[in-house]
Structure formats: structure tokens, C-alpha cells
N, C-alpha and C positions, 0 to 999 in steps of 0.2 A: 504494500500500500504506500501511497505516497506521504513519505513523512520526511519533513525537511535536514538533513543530515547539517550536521556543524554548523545550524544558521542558517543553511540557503535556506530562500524560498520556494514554498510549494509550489504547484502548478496553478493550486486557487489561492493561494495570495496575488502571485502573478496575472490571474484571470480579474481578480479584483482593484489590484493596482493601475490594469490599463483601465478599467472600467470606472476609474473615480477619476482618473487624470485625462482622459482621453473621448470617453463615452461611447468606444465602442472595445470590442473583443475580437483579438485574430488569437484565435486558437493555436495556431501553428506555430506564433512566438511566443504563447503562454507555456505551450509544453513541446520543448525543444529536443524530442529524440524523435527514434523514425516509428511515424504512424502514417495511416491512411486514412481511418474514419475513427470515431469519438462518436460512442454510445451513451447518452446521458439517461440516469434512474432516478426519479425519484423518490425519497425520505419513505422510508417503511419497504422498500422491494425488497424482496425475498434471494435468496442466493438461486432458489431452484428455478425462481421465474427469469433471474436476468442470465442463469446457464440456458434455460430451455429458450430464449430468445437470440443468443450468442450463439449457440450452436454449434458446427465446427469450426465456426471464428476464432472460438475459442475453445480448444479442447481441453487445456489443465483447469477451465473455469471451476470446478468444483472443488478442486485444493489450491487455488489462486484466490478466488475473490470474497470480499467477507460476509458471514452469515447471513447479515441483513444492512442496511442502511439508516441510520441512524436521524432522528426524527430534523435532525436543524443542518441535514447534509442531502449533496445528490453524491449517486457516485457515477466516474467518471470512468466509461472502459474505454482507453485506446488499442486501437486492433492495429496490427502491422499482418500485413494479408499473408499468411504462411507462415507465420511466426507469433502465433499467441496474443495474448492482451497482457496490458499493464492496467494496473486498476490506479485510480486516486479517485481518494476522497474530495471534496470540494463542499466549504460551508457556507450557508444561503448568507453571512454578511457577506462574503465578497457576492451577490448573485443570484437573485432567484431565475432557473430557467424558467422561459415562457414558453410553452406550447400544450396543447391538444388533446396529443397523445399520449401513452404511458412511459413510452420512449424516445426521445428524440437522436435521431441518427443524422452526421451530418460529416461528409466528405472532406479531407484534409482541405480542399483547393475551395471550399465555401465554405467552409467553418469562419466566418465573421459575424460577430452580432454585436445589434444595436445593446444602447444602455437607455431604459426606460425608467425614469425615476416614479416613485412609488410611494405615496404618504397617507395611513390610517389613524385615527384616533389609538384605536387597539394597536399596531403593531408599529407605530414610528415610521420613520423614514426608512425605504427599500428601494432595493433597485431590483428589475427584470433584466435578463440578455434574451435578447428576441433577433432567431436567425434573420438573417437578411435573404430576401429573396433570391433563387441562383442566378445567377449571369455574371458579366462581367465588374469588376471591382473596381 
């Protein structure tokens, strides 16, 4: 799992730091090894549902990634095509994703999203990352 060794930061610090300085997210400079696509889960998924939606993306998915996802995180599988996933975790201050569905999958060469700011009585101030639509950048 992603956890920040001797200080660096994480992948979601990183997703949260362009996201407060900048107002948007390129994924590919948040999490700088080789991936292809970036699976986002979120808070409360299950290991068995995001192994049985990974599939053979990810074949060590069930002693790779963690039990469950934890109520104030998404988690984050980067797939490298033939070569497994890396998991990180990512917590909702840097980021709530916005979408739809139960998982949002979203290609190295579009992985950019906006910053949608966010304010409730109930939960304070928030921010969304909301894909951008495909085409060119």
C-alpha cells in the first residue's frame, strides 16, 4: 500500500497538493511509476468486489490489496497491463472523487480532473476531482 517512506509524499498528498495549488489533477504526475489505467473504489468496497472487478488485471489482487476500504479513503489500483497493480490508498481531504458509478476507471493519457470546490453546513469545505471529458488536453 502506499505509504510514504522517509517523508516522501504519497500519491494522495500529491493528488491533493496539485489540487489546492492548481485546481486540477494529472494523475500521471501524481503517481510517477509505470501504469496504464487507475481504478478508483470507493470508502467501504470490499477486497472481493474490487478483485472480482480487476480480474486478470490483477491476478495477486487477493494477497495484494486491502480487506476493505476504509470509511474517509478511496482506494487507488494502478494496473500496469501484464504486470499487476499497485494499490494506494488516497484520503477524501486531499479529494473526493466525483462520479456515477461504483468505479471509476480512467486511462493513463486522460487521467486529468477538474477541482470542484465543495461547501456544507454539515461537512465544511470539500473539494471533488471530476474526470474531464476524453479528447485532447
Amino acid at each position: 500500500m502506499g505509504l510514504a517512506a522517509c517523508g516522501q509524499p504519497t500519491v494522495s498528498d500529491r493528488i491533493g497538493e496539485q489540487a489546492r495549488n492548481s485546481g486540477m489533477v494529472d494523475m500521471a504526475r501524481a503517481a510517477e511509476f509505470a501504469w496504464t489505467q487507475v481504478r478508483i473504489y470507493t470508502p467501504y468496497s470490499a477486497r472481493h468486489a474490487v478483485c472480482k472487478d480487476l480480474g486478470e488485471l490483477a491476478p495477486d489482487c487477493l494477497q495484494e490489496s486491502p480487506a476493505s476500504v476504509a470509511e474517509g479513503e478511496f482506494l487507488l489500483a494502478f494496473i500496469n497491463e501484464g504486470k499487476g497493480a499497485r494499490y494506494e490508498s488516497h484520503r477524501r481531504s486531499n479529494g473526493h472523487f466525483l462520479y456515477h458509478t461504483g468505479v471509476l476507471a480512467l486511462q493513463r493519457h486522460e487521467a486529468v480532473l477538474d477541482v470542484v470546490p465543495y461547501r456544507s453546513a454539515r461537512q465544511g469545505s470539500a473539494f471533488y476531482l471530476k474526470p474531464r471529458p476524453p479528447g485532447p488536453r
